[in-house]
C-alpha positions in Angstrom: -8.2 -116.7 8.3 -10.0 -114.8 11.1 -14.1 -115.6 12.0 -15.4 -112.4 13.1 -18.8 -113.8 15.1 -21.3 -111.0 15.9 -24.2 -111.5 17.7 -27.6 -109.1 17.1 -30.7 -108.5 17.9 -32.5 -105.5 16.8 -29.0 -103.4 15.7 -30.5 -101.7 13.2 -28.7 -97.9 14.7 -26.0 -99.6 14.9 -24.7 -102.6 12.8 -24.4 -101.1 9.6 -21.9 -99.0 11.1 -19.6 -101.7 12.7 -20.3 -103.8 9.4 -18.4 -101.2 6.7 -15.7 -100.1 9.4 -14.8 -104.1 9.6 -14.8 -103.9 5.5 -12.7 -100.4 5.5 -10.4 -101.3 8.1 -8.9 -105.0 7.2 -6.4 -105.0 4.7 -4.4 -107.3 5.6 -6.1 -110.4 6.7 -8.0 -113.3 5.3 -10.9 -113.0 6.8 -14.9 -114.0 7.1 -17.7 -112.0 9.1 -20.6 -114.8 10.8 -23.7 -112.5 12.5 -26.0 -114.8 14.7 -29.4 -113.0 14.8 -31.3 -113.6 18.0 -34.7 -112.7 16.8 -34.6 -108.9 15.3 -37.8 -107.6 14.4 -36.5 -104.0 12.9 -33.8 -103.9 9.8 -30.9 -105.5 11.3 -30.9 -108.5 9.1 -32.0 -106.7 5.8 -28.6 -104.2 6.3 -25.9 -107.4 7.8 -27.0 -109.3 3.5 -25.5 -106.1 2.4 -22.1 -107.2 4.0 -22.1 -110.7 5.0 -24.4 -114.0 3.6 -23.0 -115.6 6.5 -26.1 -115.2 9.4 -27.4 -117.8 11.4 -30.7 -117.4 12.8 -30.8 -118.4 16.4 -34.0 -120.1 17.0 -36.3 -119.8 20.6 -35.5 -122.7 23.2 -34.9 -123.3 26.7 -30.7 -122.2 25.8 -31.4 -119.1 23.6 -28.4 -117.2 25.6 -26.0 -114.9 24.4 -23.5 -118.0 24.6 -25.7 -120.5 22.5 -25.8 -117.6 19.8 -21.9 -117.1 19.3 -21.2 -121.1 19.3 -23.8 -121.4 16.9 -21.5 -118.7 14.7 -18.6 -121.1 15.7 -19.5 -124.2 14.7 -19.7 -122.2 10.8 -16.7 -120.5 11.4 -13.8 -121.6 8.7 -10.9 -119.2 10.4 -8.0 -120.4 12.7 -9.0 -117.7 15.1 -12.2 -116.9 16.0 -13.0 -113.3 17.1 -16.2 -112.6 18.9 -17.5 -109.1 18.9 -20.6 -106.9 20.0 -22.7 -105.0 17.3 -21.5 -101.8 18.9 -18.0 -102.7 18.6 -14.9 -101.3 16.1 -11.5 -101.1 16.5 -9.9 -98.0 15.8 -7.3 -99.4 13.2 -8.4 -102.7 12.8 -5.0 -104.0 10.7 -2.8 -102.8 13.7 -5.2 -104.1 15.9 -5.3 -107.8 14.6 -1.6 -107.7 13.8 -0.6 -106.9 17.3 -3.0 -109.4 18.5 -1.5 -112.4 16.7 2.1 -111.7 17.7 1.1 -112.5 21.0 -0.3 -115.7 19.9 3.1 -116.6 17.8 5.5 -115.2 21.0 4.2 -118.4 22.7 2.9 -122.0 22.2 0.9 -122.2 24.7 -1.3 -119.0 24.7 -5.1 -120.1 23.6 -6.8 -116.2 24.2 -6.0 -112.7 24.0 -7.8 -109.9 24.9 -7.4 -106.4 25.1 -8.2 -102.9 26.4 -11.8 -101.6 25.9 -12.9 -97.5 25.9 -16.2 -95.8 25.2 -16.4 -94.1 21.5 -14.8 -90.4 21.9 -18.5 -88.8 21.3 -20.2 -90.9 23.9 -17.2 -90.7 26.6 -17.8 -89.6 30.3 -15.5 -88.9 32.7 -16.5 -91.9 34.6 -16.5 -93.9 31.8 -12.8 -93.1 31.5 -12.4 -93.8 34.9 -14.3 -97.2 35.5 -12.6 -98.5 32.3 -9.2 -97.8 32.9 -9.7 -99.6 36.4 -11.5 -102.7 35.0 -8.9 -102.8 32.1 -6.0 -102.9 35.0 -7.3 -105.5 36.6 -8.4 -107.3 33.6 -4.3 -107.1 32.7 -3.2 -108.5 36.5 -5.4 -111.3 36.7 -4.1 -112.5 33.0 -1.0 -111.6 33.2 -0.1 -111.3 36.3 -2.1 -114.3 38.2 -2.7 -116.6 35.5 -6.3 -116.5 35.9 -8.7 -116.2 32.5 -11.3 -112.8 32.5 -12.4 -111.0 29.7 -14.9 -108.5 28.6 -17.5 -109.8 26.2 -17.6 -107.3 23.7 -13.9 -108.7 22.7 -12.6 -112.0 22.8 -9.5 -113.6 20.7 -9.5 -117.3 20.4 -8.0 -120.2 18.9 -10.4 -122.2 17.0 -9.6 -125.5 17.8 -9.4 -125.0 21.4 -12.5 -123.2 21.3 -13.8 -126.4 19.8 -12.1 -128.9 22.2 -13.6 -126.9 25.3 -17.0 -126.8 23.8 -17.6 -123.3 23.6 -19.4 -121.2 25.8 -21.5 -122.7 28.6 -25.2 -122.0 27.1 -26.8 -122.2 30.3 -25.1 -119.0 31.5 -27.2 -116.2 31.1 -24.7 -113.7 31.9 -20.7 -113.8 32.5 -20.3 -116.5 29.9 -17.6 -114.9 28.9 -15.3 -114.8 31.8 -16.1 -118.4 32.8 -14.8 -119.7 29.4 -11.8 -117.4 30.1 -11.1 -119.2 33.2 -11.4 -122.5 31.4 -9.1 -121.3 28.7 -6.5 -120.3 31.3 -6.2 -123.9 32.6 -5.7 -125.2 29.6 -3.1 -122.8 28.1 -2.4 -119.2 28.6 -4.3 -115.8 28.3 -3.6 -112.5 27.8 -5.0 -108.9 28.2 -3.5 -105.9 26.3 -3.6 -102.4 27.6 -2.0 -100.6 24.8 -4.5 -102.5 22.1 -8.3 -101.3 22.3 -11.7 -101.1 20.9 -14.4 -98.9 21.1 -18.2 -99.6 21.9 -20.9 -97.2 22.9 -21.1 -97.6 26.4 -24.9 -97.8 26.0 -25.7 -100.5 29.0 -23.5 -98.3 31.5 -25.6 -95.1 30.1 -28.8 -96.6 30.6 -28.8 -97.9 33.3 -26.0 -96.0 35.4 -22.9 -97.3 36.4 -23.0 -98.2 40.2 -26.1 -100.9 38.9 -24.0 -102.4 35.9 -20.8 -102.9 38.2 -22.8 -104.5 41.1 -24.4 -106.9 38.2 -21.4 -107.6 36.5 -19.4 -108.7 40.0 -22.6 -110.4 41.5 -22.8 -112.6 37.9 -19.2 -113.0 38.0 -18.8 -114.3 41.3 -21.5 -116.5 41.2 -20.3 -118.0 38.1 -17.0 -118.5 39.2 -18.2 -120.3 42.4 -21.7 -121.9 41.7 -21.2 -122.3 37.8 -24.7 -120.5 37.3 -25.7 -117.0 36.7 -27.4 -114.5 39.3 -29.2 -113.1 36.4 -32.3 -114.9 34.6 -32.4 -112.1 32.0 -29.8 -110.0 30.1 -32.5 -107.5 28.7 -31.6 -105.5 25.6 -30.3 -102.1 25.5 -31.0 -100.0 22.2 
């Protein structure tokens, strides 16, 4: 069985959306759907009963990160695989999507995470989305496959359960780039991969808002930092809506 782990926080535009596409487009699979609510004060949590009675409430504290909410969804999760997701998130044909993904995982013992290509949804698209994306994605693919090295983007991540588990999940201190630091950790352990011929979709919203040029210097100065200092640049990941 698969965990899909969403986290939210005032999704109400959005979740119901991402909720029924997840319904309508696995067939296939066993599977269960954990949303981690982060403190929504609009309808997000009255629409996620309709589809899921799995929802953890993430409760205020000093390590009320992004990364605390999706191990909280973790430590619930009853799947082999865990698959953590944005609200803004679907894949396009979720069956061929998941099936693809876990042939990787059976072509080799030793691979622990999989992720894959990510685009903006067709009606939000610009041409520098197009652009940024397909470069991120290449690299993305070159420093999995290529180098060895775990990175990810956050809106997408395929894991095995108990290795999640024996790393301890994400690091909740991180306020940003938890994702690619428990990448890295993944990739010492085992092996990770990126596909470019799987995606998903998301809205693009962050890139939209707040322009490009100031999301890519964010995301590199967090990364970095991370990577080298084991702490975020950013004390705040504000939300985007």
């Amino acid at each position: 069985m698969i965990s899909i782990i969403i986290p939210t926080r005032n999704e109400e535009k959005i979740i119901e959306s991402t909720l029924k596409r997840l319904k309508d487009g696995i067939k296939k699979f066993q599977y269960e759907i954990i949303v981690v609510d982060g403190g929504s004060s609009d309808k997000t949590l009255e629409i996620v009963k309709k589809y899921t009675d799995k929802i953890v409430l993430q409760k205020e504290g000093p390590h009320k990160t992004i990364g605390q909410g999706k191990n909280l969804g973790a430590e619930i999760a009853k799947g082999q695989y865990l698959l953590f997701m944005d609200a803004d998130v679907y894949m396009p044909d979720a069956d061929y999507c998941i099936e693809n993904i876990l042939k990787i995982f059976s072509t080799n013992d030793k691979m622990v995470g999989v992720a894959i290509s990510q685009k903006v949804m067709p009606e939000y698209e610009t041409f520098s989305d197009k652009v940024i994306l397909y470069i991120c994605n290449a690299y993305l693919a070159m420093v999995n496959n290529v180098f060895g090295s775990g990175a990810a983007p956050g809106e997408f991540q395929f894991i095995k359960t108990d290795i999640f588990r024996k790393l301890g999940g994400y690091d909740e201190r991180l306020v940003v780039a938890e994702d690619n630091e428990f990448f890295s950790r993944l990739s010492k352990i085992g092996k990770t991969h990126f596909d470019r011929q799987i995606f998903f979709y998301h809205t693009g919203r962050r890139a939209h808002k707040i322009g490009w040029p100031r999301l890519l210097f964010s995301w590199w100065s967090n990364y970095i930092s991370v990577i080298i200092f084991k702490k975020s640049v950013s004390k705040e990941w504000k939300v985007i809506r």
